[in-house]
C-alpha positions as a Python dict, from the first residue, in 0.01 Angstrom:
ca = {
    (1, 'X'): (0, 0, 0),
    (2, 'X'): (43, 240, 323),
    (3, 'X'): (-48, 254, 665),
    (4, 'X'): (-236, 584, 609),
    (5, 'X'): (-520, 646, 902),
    (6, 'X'): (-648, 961, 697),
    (7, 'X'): (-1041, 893, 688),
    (8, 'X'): (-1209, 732, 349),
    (9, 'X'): (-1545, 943, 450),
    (10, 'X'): (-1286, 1273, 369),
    (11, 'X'): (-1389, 1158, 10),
    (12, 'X'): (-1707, 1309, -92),
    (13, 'X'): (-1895, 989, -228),
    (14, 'X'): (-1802, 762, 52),
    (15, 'X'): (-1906, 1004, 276),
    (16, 'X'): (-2288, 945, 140),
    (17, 'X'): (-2301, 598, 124),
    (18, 'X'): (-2626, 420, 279),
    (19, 'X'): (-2517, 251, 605),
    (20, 'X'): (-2535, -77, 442),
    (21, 'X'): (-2340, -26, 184),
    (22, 'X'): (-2072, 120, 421),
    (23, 'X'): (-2060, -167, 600),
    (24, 'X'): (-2018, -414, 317),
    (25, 'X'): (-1758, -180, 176),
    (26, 'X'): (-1551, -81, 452),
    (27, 'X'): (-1335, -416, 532),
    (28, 'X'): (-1288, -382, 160),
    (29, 'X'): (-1124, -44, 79),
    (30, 'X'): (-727, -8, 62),
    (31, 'X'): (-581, 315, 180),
    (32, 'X'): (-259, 403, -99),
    (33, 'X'): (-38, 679, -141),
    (34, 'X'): (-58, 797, -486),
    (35, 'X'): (268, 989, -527),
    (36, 'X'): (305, 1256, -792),
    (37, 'X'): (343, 1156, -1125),
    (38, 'X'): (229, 800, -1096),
    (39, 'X'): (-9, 627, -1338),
    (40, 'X'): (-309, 443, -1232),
    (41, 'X'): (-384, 311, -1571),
    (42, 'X'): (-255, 339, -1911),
    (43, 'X'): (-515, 364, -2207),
    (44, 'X'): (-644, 57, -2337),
    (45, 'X'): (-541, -114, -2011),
    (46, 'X'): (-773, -356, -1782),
    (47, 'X'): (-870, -179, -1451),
    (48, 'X'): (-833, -372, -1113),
    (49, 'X'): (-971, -135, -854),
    (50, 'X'): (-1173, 199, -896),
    (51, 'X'): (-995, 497, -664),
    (52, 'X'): (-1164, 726, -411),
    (53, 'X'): (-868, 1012, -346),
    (54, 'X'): (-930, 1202, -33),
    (55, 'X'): (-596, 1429, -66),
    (56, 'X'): (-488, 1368, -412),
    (57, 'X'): (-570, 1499, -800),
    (58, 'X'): (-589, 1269, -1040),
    (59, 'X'): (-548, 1410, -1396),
    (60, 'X'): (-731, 1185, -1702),
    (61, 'X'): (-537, 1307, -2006),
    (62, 'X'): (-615, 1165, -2334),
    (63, 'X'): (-288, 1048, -2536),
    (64, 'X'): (-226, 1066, -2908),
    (65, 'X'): (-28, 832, -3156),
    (66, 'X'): (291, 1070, -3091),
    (67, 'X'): (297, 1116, -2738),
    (68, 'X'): (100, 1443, -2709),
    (69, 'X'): (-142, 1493, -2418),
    (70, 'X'): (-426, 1695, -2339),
    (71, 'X'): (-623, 1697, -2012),
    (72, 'X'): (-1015, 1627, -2043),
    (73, 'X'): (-1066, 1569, -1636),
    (74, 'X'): (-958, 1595, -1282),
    (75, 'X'): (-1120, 1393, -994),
    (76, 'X'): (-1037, 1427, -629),
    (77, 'X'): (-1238, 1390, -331),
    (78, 'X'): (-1548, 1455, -477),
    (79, 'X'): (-1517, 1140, -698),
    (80, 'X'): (-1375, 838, -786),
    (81, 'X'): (-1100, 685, -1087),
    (82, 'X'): (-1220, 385, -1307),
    (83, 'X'): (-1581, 477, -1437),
    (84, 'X'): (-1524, 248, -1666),
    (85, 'X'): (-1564, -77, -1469),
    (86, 'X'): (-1923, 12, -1381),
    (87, 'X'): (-2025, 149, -1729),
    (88, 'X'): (-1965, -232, -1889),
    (89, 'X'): (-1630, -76, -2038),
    (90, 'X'): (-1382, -255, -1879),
    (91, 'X'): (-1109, -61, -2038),
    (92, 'X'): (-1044, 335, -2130),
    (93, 'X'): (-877, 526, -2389),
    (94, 'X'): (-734, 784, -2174),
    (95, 'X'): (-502, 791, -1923),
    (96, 'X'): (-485, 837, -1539),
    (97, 'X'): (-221, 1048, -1374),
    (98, 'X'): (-162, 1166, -1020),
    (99, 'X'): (-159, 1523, -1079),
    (100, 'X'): (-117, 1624, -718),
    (101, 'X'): (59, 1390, -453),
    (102, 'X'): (-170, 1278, -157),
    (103, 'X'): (-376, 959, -67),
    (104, 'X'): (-670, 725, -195),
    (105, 'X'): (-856, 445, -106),
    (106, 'X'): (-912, 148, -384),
    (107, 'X'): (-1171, -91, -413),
    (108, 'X'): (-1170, -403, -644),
    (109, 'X'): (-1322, -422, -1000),
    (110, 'X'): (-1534, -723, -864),
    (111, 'X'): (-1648, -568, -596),
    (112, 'X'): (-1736, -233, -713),
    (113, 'X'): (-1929, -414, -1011),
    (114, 'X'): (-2080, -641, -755),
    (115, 'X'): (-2226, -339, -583),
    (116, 'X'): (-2365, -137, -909),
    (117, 'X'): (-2571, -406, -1004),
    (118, 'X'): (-2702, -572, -630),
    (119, 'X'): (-2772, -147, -462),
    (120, 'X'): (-2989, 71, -643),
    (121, 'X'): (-2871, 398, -360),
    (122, 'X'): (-2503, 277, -524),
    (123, 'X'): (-2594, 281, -933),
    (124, 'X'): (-2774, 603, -887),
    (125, 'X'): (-2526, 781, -657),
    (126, 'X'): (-2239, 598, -911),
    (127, 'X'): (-2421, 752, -1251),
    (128, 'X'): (-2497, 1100, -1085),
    (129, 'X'): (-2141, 1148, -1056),
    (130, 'X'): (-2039, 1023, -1408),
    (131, 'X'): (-2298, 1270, -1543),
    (132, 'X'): (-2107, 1551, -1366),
    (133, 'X'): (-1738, 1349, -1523),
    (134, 'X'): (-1891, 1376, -1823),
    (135, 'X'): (-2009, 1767, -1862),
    (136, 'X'): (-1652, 1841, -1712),
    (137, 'X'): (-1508, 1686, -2005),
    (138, 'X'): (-1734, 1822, -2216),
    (139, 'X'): (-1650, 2167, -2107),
    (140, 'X'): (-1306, 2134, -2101),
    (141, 'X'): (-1293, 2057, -2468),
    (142, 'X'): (-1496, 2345, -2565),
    (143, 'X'): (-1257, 2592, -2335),
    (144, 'X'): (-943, 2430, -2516),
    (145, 'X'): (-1089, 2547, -2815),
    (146, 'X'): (-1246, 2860, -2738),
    (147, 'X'): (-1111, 3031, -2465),
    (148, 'X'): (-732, 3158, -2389),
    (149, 'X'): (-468, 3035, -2237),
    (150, 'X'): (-464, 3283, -1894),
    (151, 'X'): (-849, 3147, -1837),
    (152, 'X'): (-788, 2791, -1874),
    (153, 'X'): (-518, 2838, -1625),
    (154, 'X'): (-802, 2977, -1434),
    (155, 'X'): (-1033, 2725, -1475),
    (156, 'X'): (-778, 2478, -1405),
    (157, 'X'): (-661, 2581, -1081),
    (158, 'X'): (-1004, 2654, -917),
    (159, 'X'): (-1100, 2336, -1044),
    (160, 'X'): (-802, 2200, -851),
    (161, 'X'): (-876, 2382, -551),
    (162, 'X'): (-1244, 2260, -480),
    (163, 'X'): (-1084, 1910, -461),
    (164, 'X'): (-830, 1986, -249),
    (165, 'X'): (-835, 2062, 131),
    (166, 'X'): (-611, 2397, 89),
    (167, 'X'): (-507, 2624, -140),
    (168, 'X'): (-168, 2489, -227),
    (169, 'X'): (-73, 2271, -523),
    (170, 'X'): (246, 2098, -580),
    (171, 'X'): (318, 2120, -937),
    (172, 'X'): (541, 2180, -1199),
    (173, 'X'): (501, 2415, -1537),
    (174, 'X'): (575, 2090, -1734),
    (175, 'X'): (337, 1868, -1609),
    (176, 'X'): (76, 2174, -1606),
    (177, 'X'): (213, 2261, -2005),
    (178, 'X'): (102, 1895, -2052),
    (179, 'X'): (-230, 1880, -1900),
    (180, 'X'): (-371, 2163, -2096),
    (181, 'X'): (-160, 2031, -2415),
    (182, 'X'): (27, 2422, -2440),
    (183, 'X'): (385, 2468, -2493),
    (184, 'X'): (552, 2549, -2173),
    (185, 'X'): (662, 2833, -2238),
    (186, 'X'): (289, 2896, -2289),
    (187, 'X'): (229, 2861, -1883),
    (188, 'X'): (518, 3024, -1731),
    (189, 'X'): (389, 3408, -1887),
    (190, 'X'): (23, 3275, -1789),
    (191, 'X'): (144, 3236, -1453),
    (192, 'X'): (348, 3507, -1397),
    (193, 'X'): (62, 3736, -1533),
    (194, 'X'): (-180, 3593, -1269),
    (195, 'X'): (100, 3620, -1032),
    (196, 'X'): (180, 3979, -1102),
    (197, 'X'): (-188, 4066, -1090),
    (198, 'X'): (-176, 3920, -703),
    (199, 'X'): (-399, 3621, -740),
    (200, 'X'): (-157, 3331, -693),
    (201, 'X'): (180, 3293, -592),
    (202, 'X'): (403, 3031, -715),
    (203, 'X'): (752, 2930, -648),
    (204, 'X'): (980, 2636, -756),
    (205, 'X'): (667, 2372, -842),
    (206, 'X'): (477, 2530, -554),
    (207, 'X'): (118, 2713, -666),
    (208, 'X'): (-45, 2884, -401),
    (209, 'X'): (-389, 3095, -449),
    (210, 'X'): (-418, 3398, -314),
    (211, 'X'): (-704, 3535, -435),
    (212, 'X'): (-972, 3305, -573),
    (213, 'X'): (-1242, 3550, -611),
    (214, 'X'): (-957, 3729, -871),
    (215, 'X'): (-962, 3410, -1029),
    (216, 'X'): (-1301, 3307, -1023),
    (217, 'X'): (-1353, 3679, -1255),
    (218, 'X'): (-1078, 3593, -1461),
    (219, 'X'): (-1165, 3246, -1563),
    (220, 'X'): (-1425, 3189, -1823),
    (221, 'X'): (-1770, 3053, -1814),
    (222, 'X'): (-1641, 2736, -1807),
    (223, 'X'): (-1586, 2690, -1440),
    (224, 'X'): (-1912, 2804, -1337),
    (225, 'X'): (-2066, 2550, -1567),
    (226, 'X'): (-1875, 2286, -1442),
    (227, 'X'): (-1996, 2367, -1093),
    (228, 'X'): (-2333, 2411, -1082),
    (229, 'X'): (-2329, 2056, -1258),
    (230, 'X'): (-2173, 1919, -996),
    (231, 'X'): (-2355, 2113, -746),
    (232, 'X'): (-2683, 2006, -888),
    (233, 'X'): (-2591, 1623, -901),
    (234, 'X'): (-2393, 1583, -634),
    (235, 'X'): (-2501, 1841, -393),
    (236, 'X'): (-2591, 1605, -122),
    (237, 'X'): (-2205, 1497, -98),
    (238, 'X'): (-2091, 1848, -39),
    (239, 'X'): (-1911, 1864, 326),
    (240, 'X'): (-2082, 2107, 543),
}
């Protein structure tokens, strides 16, 4: 737990909540830190809370029999970590991974599955956003497969960015080598290319952009698809 004051309404689906439905949530949700690295839930695991980040990335990788990961999501403070308990899954296959440091609030299984079923404003807002979860993994599979290295970087990073307040992430060529499931050695000439072509800086674990227009025509079609999806389901949680 932490003492954290930073606002739950910074996340993007909290923010939009009928008045209600804030109110019965509110006395409910947890503020935690979620420092970098840290697991939320292994695959195959039982989920006790769902997690609405407001500063921090949370990577859902998907782990094979030897160890090997690959990412297939981010979520930050346009969304929320545990689908799952609403869907009638109760469990997941993947995994859940703070991918950038920062904080969250949590909310209890029971509660959360409480609210799908009693609020229709909550089930639709809740499925609207897994639709948009679920074209981002779709699309990330298909640019793993078709698409090269320097514009999944891309697409990675801006994806990063619009849930983040900023345009700094705190991260390692490791950790990135294993969320795109590339050798490291893979990353560090991806990033120095970008980096020699102006559009980010980056500097012992520290990515800054620099130019995301530069990235946003480097990257493939991939990001833009991801987007609009969003956009179009979500629209109405978009800060203005």
């Amino acid at each position: 737990m932490t003492t954290s004051q930073q606002d739950p309404k910074t996340n993007q689906l909290l923010a939009v909540l009928p008045r209600d439905e804030w109110r019965r949530w509110q006395p409910h949700l947890e503020p935690v830190d979620l420092p970098l690295g840290h697991v939320l839930y292994e695959p195959g695991g039982t989920l006790d809370h769902v997690f609405f980040p407001t500063t921090a990335i949370v990577s859902l990788l998907y782990v094979m029999e030897n160890g090997a990961s690959a990412e297939i999501a981010v979520v930050g403070l346009e969304g929320l970590v545990g689908i799952s308990l609403f869907m009638g899954g109760e469990s997941t296959p993947s995994r859940a991974v703070v991918q950038s440091a920062g904080q969250a609030y949590q909310l209890s299984a029971k509660l959360i599955k409480e609210e799908f079923n009693r609020s229709h404003a909550v089930m639709h807002l809740l499925l609207r956003y897994t639709q948009a979860l679920i074209t981002q993994m779709a699309q990330t599979a298909v640019c793993n497969r078709h698409h090269s290295l320097d514009q999944q970087l891309c697409r990675w990073l801006l994806l990063s960015m619009d849930r983040l307040r900023g345009n700094e992430l705190v991260m390692t060529q490791e950790l990135i080598a294993n969320m795109l499931g590339v050798r490291r050695e893979g990353v560090t000439e991806s990033a120095l290319k970008l980096q020699r072509a102006g559009l980010i800086s980056y500097s012992r674990g520290h990515i800054t952009v620099i130019d995301r227009a530069g990235l946003e025509k480097r990257t493939c079609e991939c990001y833009a698809v991801v987007k609009k999806e969003y956009d179009r389901l979500l629209s109405h949680t978009r800060s203005t």
